[in-house]
C-alpha positions as CSV (number, residue, x, y, z in Angstrom):
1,X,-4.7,32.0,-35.2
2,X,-3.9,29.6,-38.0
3,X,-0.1,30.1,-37.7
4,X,-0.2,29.5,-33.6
5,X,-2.4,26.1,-34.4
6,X,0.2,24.8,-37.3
7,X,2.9,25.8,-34.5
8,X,1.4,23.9,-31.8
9,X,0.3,21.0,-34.2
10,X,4.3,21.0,-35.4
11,X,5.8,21.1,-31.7
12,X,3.4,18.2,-30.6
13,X,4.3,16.2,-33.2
14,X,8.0,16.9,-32.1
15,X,7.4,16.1,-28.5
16,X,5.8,12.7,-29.7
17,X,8.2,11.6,-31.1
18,X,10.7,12.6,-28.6
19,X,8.6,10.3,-26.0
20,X,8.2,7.5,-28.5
21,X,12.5,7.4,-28.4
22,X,12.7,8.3,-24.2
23,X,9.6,7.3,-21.9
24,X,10.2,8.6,-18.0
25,X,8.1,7.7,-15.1
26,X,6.3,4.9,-17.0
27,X,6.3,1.5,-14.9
28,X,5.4,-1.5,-17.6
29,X,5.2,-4.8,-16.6
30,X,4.2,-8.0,-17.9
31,X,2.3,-10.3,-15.4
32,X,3.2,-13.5,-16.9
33,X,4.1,-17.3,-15.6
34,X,6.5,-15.9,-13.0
35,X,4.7,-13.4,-11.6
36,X,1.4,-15.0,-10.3
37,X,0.9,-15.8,-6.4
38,X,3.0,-18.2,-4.9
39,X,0.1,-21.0,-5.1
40,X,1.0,-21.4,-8.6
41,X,3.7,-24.1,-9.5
42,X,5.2,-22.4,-12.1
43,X,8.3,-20.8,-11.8
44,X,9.5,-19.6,-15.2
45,X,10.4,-16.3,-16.4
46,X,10.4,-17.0,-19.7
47,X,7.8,-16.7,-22.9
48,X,6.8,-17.6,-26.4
49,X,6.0,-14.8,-28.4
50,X,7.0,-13.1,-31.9
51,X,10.0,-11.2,-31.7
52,X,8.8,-7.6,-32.8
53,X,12.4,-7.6,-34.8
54,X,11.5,-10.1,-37.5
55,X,9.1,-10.4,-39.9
56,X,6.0,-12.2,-38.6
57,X,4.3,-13.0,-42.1
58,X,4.8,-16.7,-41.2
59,X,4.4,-16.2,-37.5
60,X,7.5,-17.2,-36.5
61,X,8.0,-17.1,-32.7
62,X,11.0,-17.4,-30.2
63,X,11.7,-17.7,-26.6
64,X,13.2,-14.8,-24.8
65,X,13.6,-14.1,-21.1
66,X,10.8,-11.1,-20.9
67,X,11.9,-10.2,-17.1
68,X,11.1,-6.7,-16.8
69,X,10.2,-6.1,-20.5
70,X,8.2,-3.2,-21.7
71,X,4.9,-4.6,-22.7
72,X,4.3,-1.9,-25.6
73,X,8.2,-2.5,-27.2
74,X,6.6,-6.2,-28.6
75,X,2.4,-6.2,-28.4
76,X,2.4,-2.5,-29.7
77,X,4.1,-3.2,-33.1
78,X,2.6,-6.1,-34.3
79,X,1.9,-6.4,-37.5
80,X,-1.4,-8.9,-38.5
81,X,0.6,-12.3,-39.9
82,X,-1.0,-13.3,-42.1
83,X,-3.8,-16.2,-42.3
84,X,-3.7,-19.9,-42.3
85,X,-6.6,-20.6,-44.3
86,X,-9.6,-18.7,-45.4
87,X,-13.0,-19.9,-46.2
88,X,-16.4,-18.1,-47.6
89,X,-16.6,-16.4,-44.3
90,X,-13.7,-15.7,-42.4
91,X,-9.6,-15.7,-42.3
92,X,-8.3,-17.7,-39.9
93,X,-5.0,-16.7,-37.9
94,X,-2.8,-18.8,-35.5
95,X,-0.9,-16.0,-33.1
96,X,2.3,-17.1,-31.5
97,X,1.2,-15.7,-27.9
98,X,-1.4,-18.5,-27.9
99,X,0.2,-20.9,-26.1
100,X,0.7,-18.9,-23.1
101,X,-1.2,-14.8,-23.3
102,X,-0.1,-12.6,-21.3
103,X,-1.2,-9.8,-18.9
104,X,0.8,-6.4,-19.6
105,X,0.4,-3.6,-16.8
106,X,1.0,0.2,-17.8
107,X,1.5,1.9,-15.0
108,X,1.8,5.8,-15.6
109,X,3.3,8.0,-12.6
110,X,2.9,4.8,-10.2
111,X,4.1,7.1,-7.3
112,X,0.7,9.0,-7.4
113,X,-1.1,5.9,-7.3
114,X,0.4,4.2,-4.2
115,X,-0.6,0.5,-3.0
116,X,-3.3,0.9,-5.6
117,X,-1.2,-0.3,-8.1
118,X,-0.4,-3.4,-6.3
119,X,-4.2,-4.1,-5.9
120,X,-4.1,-4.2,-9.5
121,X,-0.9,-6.3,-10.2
122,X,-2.7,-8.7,-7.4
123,X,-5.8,-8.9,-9.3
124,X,-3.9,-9.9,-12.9
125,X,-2.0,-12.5,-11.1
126,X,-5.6,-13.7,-9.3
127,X,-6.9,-13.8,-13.0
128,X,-3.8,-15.3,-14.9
129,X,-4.3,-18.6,-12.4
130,X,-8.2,-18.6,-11.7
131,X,-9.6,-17.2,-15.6
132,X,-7.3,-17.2,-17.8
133,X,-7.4,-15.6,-21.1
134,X,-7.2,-17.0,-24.6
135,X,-5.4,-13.1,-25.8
136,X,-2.6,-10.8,-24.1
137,X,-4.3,-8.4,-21.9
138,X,-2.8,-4.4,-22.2
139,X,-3.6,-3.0,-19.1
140,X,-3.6,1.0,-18.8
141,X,-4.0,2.4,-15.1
142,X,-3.6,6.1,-15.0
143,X,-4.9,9.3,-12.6
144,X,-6.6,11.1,-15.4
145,X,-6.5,14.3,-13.4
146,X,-3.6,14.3,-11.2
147,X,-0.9,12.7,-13.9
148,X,1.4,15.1,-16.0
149,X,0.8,16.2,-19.5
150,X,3.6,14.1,-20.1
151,X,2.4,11.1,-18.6
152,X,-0.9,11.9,-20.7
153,X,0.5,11.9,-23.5
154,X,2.4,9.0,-23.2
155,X,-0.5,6.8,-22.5
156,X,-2.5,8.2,-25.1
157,X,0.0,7.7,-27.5
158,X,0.7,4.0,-26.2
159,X,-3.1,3.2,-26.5
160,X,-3.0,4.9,-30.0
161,X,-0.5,2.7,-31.2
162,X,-1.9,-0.3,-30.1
163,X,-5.4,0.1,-31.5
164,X,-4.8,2.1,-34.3
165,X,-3.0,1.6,-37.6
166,X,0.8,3.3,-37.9
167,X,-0.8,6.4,-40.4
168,X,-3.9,7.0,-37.7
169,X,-1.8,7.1,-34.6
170,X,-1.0,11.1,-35.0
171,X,-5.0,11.5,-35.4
172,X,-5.9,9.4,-32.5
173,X,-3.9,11.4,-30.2
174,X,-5.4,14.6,-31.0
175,X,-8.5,13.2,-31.0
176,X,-8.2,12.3,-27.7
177,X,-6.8,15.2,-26.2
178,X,-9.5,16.9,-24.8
179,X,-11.3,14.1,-22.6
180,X,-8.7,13.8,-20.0
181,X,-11.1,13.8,-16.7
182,X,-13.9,12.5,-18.2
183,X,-13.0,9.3,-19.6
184,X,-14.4,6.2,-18.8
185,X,-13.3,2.7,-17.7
186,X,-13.1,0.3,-21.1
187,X,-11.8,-3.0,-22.2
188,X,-12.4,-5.3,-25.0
189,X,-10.5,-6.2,-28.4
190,X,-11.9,-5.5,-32.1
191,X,-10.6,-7.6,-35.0
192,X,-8.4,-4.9,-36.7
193,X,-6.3,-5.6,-33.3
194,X,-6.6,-8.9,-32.2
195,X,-3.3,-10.1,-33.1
196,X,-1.7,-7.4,-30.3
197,X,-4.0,-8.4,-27.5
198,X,-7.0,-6.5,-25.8
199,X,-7.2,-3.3,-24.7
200,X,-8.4,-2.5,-20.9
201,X,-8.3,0.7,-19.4
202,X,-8.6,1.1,-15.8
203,X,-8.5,5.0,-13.8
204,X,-7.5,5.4,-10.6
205,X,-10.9,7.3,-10.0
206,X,-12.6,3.7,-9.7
207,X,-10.6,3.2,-6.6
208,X,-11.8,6.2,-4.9
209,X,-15.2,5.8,-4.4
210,X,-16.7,6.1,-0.8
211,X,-16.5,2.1,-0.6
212,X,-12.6,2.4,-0.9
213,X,-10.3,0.3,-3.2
214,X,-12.6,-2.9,-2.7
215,X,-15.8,-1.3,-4.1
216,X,-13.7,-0.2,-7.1
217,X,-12.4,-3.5,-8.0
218,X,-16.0,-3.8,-9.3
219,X,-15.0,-2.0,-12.7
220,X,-11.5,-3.8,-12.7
221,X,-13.7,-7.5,-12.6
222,X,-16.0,-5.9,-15.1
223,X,-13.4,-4.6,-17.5
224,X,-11.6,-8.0,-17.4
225,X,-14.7,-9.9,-18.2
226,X,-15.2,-7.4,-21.9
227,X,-11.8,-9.0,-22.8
228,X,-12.7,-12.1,-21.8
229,X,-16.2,-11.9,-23.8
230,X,-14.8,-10.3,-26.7
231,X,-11.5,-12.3,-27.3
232,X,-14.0,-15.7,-27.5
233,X,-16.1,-13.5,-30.0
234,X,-13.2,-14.6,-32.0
235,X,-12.4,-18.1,-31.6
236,X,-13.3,-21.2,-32.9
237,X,-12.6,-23.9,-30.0
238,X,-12.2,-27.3,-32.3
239,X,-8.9,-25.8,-34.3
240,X,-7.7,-23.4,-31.9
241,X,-7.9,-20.4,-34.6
242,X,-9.2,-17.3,-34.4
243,X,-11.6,-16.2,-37.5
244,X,-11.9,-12.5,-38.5
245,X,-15.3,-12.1,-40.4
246,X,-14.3,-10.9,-44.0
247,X,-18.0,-9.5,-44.3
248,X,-17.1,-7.2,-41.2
249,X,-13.9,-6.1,-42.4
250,X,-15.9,-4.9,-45.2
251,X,-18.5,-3.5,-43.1
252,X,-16.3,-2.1,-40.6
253,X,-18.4,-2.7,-37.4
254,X,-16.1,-3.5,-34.3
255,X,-17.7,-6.8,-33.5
256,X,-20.1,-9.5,-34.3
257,X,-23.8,-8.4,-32.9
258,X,-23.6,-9.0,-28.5
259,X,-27.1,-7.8,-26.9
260,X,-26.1,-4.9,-24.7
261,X,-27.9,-6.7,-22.0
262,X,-25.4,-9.6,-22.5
263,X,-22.6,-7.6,-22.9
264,X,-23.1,-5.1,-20.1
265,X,-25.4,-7.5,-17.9
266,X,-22.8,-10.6,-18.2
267,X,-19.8,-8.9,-17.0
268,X,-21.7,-7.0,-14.1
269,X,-22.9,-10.6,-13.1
270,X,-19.2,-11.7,-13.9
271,X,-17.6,-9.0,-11.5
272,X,-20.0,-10.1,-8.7
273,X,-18.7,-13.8,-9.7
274,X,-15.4,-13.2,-9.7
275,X,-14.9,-10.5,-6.9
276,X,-16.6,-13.5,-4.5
277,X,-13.5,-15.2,-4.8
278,X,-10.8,-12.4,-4.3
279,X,-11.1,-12.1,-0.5
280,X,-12.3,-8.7,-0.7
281,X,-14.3,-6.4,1.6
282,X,-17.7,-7.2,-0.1
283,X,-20.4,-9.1,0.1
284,X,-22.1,-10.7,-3.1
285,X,-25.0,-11.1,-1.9
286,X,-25.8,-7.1,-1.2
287,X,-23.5,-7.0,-4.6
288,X,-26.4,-8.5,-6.3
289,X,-28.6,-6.6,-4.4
290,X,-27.5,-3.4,-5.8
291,X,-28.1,-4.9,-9.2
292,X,-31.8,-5.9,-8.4
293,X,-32.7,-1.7,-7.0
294,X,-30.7,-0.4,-10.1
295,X,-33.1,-2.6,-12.1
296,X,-36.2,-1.5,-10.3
297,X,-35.3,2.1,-10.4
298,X,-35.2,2.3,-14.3
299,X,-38.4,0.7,-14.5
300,X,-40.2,2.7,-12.0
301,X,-43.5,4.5,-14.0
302,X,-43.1,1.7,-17.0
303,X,-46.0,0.4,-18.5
304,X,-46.4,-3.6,-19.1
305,X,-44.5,-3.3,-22.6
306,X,-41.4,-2.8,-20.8
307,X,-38.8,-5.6,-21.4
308,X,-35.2,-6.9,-21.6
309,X,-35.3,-7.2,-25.4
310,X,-35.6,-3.2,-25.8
311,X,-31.9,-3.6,-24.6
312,X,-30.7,-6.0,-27.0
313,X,-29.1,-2.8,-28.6
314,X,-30.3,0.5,-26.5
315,X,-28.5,1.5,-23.7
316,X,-31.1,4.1,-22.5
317,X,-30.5,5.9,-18.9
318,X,-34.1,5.8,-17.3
319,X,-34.5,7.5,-14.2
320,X,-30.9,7.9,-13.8
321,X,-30.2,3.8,-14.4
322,X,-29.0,2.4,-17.3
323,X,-31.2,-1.0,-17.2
324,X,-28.8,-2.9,-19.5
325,X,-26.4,-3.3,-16.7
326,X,-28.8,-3.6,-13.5
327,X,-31.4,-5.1,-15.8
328,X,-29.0,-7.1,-17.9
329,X,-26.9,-8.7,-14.7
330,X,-30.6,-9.8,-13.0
331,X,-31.4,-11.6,-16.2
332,X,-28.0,-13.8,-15.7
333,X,-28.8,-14.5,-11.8
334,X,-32.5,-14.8,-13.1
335,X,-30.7,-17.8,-15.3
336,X,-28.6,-19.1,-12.5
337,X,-32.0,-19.5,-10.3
338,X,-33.5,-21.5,-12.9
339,X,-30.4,-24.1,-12.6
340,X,-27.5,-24.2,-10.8
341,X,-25.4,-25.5,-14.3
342,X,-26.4,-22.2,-15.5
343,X,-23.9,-20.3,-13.6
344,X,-20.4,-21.8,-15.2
345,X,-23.2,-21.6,-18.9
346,X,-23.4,-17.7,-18.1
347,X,-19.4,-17.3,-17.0
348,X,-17.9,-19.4,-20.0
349,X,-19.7,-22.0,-21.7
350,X,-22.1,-19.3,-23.7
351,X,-18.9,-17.6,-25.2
352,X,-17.3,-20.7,-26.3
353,X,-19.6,-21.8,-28.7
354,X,-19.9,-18.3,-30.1
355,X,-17.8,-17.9,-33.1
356,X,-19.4,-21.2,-34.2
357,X,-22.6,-20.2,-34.1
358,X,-22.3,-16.4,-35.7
359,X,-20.5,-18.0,-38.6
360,X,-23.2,-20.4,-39.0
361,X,-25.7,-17.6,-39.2
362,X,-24.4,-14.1,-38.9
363,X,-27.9,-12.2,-38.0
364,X,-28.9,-14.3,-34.6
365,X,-25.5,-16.1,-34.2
366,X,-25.8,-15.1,-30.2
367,X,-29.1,-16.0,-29.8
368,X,-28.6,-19.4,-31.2
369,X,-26.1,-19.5,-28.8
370,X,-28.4,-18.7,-26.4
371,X,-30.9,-21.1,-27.1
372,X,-28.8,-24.1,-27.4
373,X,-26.5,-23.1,-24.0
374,X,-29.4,-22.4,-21.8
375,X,-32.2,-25.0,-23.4
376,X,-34.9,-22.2,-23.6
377,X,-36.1,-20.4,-26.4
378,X,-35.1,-16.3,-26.3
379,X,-38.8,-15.2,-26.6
380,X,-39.7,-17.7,-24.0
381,X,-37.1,-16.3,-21.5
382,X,-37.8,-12.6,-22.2
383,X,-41.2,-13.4,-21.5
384,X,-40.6,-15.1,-18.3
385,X,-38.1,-12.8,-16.8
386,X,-40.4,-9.8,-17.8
387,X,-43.2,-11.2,-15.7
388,X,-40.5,-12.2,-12.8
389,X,-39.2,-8.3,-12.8
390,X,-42.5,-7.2,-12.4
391,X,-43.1,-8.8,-8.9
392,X,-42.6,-7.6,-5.3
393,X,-38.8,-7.0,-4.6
394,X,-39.3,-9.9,-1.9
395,X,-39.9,-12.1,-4.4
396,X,-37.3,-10.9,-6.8
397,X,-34.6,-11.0,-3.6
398,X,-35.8,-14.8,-2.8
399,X,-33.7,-15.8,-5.7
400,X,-30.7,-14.3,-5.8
401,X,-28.1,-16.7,-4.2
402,X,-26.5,-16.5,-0.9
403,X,-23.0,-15.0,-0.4
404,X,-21.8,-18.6,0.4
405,X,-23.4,-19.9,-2.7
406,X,-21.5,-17.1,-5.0
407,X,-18.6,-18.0,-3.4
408,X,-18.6,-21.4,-3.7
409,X,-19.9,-21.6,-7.3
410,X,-17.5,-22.6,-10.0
411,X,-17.0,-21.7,-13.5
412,X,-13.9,-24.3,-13.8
């Protein structure tokens, strides 16, 4: 048994790096400048970015025509540049891509996946114009159960190398080997790879639902939103840096402390948001609406102690509902009700003055964020929204916004 396992270990390792030198059926493409809707006005095909073939120790960058460029031949590879200052708290790093990110699609077997795949390159070019990101975006769309081994392995081994060191990539693919079909959608970017951009992965199961392609464009939105949250986790606005916590690095948690019911919550309420604007088959009203029932089916048989701060960092499933999400997304329209300035607060302003405040004070960094974005203390607005979930749904419908309203709101 032990000589069959080193054989297999031995010819995997082959076949890797066979596909690391050859990669067939892949379609990567960069959604940059060039490739967003005709509404835009810019008409470039070129970039700024580190060429992958220098040394990037003094992030040097150069412009190159990218047109058709494999995404993972440059963000892959990066190696961290090193920082432009440090303090007590963090390092601070400027990255060449920042002056214009870009959105990277991985497309594995994109004859399987059909139109869906344009769905997809529409949505990045929708995003690129209308929320743009302050990182590159790596996008992985793959069947998980219809795609070759080979195709498989190739993503896994692309997603490996990007969020993984060069010694852990071997491990991370045969760690990975044995979730194919049960793997879920993910996106987001942890310091030990922010300089190659985030990760998101999207499966072409979320398109398949009984709703059709529109309804899955919900975990797209959602997805898009993590990268969007967890990129700003990073940056200080006022000198256009991003800071990497030494403490952390030390620690080795992923990311400075985000509520779950922030986290989860703010990019279900950010998917209704953004979706509302997309000219999709859904209606953000009944969008919402969903969210309010998921809610009120986890807390069906709860006594009065039941409230949003037990999800600050539990992600229970009650009665079948994970309240973070359904509970955590009717806290943010619960915010919108209580003032219409609230709803570009919820989308953008809260994240921006994020880094500032958890280096300021590491332990409730996000909740002094809180306070000072929304004007209300946390306890007070636990409290309040607490008492508010435990009224009739009539009541808890009367403030969720109309479809016209979501649609006409603006985070700009």
């Amino acid at each position: 048994m032990k000589i069959v396992y080193s054989r297999f270990l031995f010819t995997l390792i082959l076949f890797i790096i066979f596909l690391n030198c050859s990669k067939e059926d892949n379609s990567n493409t960069e959604i940059s400048p060039s490739a967003v809707s005709s509404e835009s006005d810019q008409n470039t095909s070129s970039s700024t970015s580190t060429n992958s073939s220098e040394s990037n120790q003094d992030n040097s960058s150069t412009t190159q025509d990218y047109t058709g460029f494999e995404c993972d031949n440059w963000f892959y590879n990066l190696l961290r540049p090193e920082p432009v200052s440090v303090d007590n708290t963090h390092r601070y790093y400027k990255y060449s891509w920042q002056s214009d990110p870009m959105l990277c699609l991985n497309a594995y077997e994109p004859s399987i996946l059909g139109e869906r795949v344009e769905k997809v390159k529409d949505f990045l070019s929708w995003a690129k114009k209308n929320m743009p990101n302050i990182l590159p975006v790596n996008v992985f769309y793959i069947d998980q159960v219809n795609a070759s081994a080979e195709s498989k392995l190739q993503h896994t081994t692309d997603f490996c190398n990007l969020v993984r060191g060069s010694d852990e990539v071997n491990s991370c693919i045969i760690e990975s080997n044995d979730s194919w079909g049960e793997r879920s959608h993910g996106a987001g970017v942890y310091g030990s790879y922010l300089h190659k951009g985030a990760d998101l992965m999207i499966y072409d199961d979320a398109f398949k639902h009984s709703g059709g392609v529109d309804e899955g464009m919900y975990y797209l939105n959602h997805e898009y939103f993590h990268t969007f949250q967890t990129g700003h986790m990073f940056y200080f606005e006022e000198n256009k840096q991003f800071g990497i916590s030494i403490d952390l690095e030390k620690k080795s948690p992923p990311l400075p402390f985000l509520p779950i019911w922030i986290g989860e919550g703010g990019a279900d309420f950010a998917s209704i948001a953004m979706m509302a604007k997309q000219n999709l088959n859904i209606d953000p009203f009944e969008e919402a609406l969903t969210k309010l029932d998921q809610a009120r089916r986890a807390m069906e048989g709860s006594n009065s102690s039941f409230s949003l701060k037990d999800f600050e960092s539990e992600n229970n499933r009650i009665n079948d509902e994970y309240f973070a999400y359904g509970g955590g997304a009717m806290a943010h329209i619960y915010l919108w009700h209580l003032n219409e300035d609230n709803f570009k607060k919820l989308i953008v302003e809260y994240y921006t003055i994020f880094a500032e405040k958890y280096r300021l004070n590491p332990q409730s960094g996000w909740k002094d964020a809180f306070e000072e974005t929304f004007g209300i203390t946390l306890e007070s607005f636990y409290s309040d929204f607490d008492a508010f979930m435990r009224q009739d749904r009539d009541s808890q419908i009367a403030i969720i916004k109309s479809s016209e309203e979501w649609e006409n709101a603006s985070w700009k």
